[in-house]
Each structure stands twice: as structure tokens, then as C-alpha cells.
N, C-alpha and C positions, 0 to 999 in steps of 0.2 A: 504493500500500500504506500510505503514510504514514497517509494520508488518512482511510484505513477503519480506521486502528487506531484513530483519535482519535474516530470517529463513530458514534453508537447505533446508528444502523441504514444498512445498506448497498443501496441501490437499482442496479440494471443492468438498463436497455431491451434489449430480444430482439436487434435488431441488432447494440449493442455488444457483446452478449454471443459473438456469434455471429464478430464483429470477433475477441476476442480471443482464442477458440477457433481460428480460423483465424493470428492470428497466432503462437501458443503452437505449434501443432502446426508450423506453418513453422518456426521455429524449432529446436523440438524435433529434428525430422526433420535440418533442416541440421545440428544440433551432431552427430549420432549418427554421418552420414557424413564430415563434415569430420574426425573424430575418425580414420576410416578411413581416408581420405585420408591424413591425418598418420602414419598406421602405415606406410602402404607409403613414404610420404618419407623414413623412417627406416632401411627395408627398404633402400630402394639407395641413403642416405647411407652406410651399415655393410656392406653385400654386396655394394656395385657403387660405391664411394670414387670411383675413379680417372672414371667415367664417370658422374657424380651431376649435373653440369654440363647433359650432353649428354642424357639421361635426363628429368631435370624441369627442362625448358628452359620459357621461360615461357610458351610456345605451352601446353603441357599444364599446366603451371598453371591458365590459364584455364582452357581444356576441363575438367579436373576441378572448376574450382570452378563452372563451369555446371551441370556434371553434378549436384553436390549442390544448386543451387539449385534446379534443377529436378524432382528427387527430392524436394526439399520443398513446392515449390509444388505438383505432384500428390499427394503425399499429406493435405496440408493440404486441397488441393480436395474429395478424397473423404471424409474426416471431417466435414468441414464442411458438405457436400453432405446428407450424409448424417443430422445432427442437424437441421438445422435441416428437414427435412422431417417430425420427430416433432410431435406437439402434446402439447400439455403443458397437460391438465384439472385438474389434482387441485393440489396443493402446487406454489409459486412457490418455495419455499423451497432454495436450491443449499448443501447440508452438503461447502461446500467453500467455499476462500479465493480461489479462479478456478472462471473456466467451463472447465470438464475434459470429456472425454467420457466415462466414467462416471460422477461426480457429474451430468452433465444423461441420460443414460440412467437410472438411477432413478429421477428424476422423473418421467419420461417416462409418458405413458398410451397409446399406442401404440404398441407394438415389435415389430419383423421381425427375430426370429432369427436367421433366414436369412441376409438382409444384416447383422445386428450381427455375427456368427461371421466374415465376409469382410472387417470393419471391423477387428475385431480379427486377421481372421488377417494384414492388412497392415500393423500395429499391430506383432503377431511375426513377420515378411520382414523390418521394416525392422531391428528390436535386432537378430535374429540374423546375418541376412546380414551387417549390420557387425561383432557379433561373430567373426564363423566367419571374414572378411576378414582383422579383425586378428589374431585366431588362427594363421592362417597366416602374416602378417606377421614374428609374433615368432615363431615354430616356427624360421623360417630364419633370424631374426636371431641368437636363442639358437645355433643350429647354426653361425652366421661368430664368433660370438663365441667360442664353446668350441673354436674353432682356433687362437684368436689366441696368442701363446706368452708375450709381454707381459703380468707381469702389472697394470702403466700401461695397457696397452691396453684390457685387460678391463675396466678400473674406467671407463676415458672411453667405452668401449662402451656400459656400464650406465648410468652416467651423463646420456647423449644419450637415453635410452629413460625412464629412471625419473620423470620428471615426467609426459609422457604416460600413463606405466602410470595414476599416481597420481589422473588425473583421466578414466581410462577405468572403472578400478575403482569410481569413488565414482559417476559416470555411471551407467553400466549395473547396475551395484547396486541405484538406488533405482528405475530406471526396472523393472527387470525385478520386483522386490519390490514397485512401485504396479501394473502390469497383467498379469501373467503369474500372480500366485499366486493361491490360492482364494478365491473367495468368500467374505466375512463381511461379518458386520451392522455393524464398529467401523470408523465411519471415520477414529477419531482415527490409524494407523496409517496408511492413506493421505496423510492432511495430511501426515504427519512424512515420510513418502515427497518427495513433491512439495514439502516445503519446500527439502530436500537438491537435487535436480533446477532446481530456478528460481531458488534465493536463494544457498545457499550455496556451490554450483558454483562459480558467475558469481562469486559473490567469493574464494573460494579462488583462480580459475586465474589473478589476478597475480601471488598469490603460489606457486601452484607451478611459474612457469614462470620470473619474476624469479629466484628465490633463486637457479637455475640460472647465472645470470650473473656473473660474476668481478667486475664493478664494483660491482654491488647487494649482494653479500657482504664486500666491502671496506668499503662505506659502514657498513652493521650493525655490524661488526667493530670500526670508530670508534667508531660511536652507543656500544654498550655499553660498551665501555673508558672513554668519556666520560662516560659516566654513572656509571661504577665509582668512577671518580676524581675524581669532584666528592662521592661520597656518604664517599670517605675521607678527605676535606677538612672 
């Protein structure tokens, strides 16, 4: 990115392109379930305490993190499968900042409907089934927590969940706002989509998931006190 911010003009060969289409959608795909994943770990850290051990032993750790790699590497297969069989007569030009798969579908000079509608509708399998997961996730967490009679409890309840929310929300926000809504001609509104999703994410989630830590916030808590008291010096 550095690279192409500094350079007039931006070149990418069909293969690489097609490299990073499949890398992006792997990706993608993994974060959207891993995210899922992390909701149910929450679900029986908070509803099943005593037996959270016994439950997500690291036998099923694995198993679920295959399960999401594998979920990603088929769906990336099939996006990928799937563009790079278009040709592309007309305009080389991609009105986007990556190879996406609608930015290279508009280019595109031969499109099957048919199959683009199955591209996308495994596009929306993938958001929502992790959404409707997590959904339920927090349905019953919300339900152990509004038992709890503590109200310390309630607050380290929320708390074990609130950073995850934080980076579900901003997740699924941009992704469902970059391919789920209507059609239009502006793509400046997808870029700003897709920036959220790939750049900002990624850099937000040290800090939404550090600050949760009692040392990281003790360290802060110096920092700025240090810096108070050298400015009233």
C-alpha cells in the first residue's frame, strides 16, 4: 500500500491479481468465522464457568480453528474460481484500491448471472450465518448475565464481551454496507467500506482487545500522569 500511495501509476498482472483476490477472500472468510468462534468461547466462559476447561479443551480448539480455515479456503476457492474464468475486453482499469470481487465484476465483459447470484449468495451464508451464530451466542449470554445478582459481576460479564462486540460491530458493519446494499454508480463509498474492513480493523483490534488488560491500562495510566507532570514542570 505504501508503495502505490507514492507511485503515479499502479500496475497488477492477472495472476497476482487473482493471488490477492484469493488471499483477501481467505482471509476475509476466516476473520468473519473466527469472530464466531470467539462468540461461542464467550458463551461457555459466562454460561458454563465451572466446565469452560472441559468444554474448549484444546482438542476443539483445533477442530474449530480447522473448521474456519477450511471454510475459508472453500470459499476463497469458489470466488476465485469463479472471476478469474470472466475475460475482461473492455477497460483494464480496477476503481478500487485491491482486486475485490465487484470492482473486477464491473469490468468484466462476460457475466453469468446465474452463477454471480450463487457467488454472492455464498458471499450472504457466510456474514449471516456468523451473524445469526453470534446472535444467539449473546441472546444466552445476555440471559446468564441478567441472572447474575452481582452487580461486580454484571460489569466483568460485560466487560469479557465488550471488546469483541466492539470489533464485531465495526466488522460486519462495513462488510454488510460494501456487498449486501444497492447498487450505485459511487464507488467512492465502497472504498471507504473496504478501507474500514482491511486497514482499520486490523489496526484497531490491538487496541480493542489490549486496553482490556489490567497491565496495558496501568502502563497508560503512568504514561499520562507522566506526561501531566512533566508539562506542570
Amino acid at each position: 500500500m505504501l508503495v502505490n500511495f507514492v507511485s503515479e501509476k499502479n500496475f497488477i498482472a492477472f495472476p497476482e491479481c487473482m493471488t490477492q483476490l484469493f488471499l483477501f477472500s481467505f482471509f476475509g472468510i476466516d476473520d468473519s468465522y473466527m469472530l464466531t468462534v470467539m462468540a461461542y468461547d464467550r458463551y461457555i466462559a459466562i454460561c458454563n464457568p465451572l466446565l469452560y476447561n472441559v468444554i474448549m479443551s484444546h482438542r476443539v480448539c483445533v477442530l474449530l480453528s480447522t473448521a474456519v480455515y477450511a471454510m475459508g479456503a472453500f470459499g476463497a476457492t469458489i470466488h476465485t474460481s469463479y472471476i478469474s474464468s470472466r475475460s475482461f475486453c473492455g477497460t483494464n482499469v480496477i476503481h478500487h484500491y485491491f482486486c475485490d470481487i465487484l470492482p473486477l465484476l464491473n469490468i468484466a465483459c462476460s457475466r453469468d448471472y446465474t452463477k454471480e447470484f450463487w457467488v454472492m449468495l455464498l458471499v450472504g451464508f457466510n456474514v449471516f450465518a456468523s451473524v445469526f451464530a453470534i446472535f444467539i451466542s449473546y441472546a444466552f449470554i445476555l440471559a446468564s448475565i441478567l441472572r447474575i445478582h452481582s452487580a461486580d459481576g454484571r460489569s466483568k460479564a460485560f466487560s469479557t464481551c465488550s471488546s469483541h462486540l466492539a470489533a464485531v460491530g465495526v466488522f460486519y458493519g462495513s462488510i454488510i454496507f460494501m456487498y449486501l446494499k444497492p447498487a450505485t454508480g459511487d464507488t467512492t463509498q465502497e472504498k471507504v467500506a473496504s478501507v474500514f474492513y482491511t486497514t482499520v480493523i486490523p489496526m484497531l483490534n490491538p487496541l480493542i482487545y489490549s486496553l482490556r488488560n489490567k497491565d496495558v491500562k496501568e502502563a497508560i495510566r503512568k504514561l499520562v500522569n507522566g506526561g501531566l507532570h512533566a508539562q506542570s514542570l
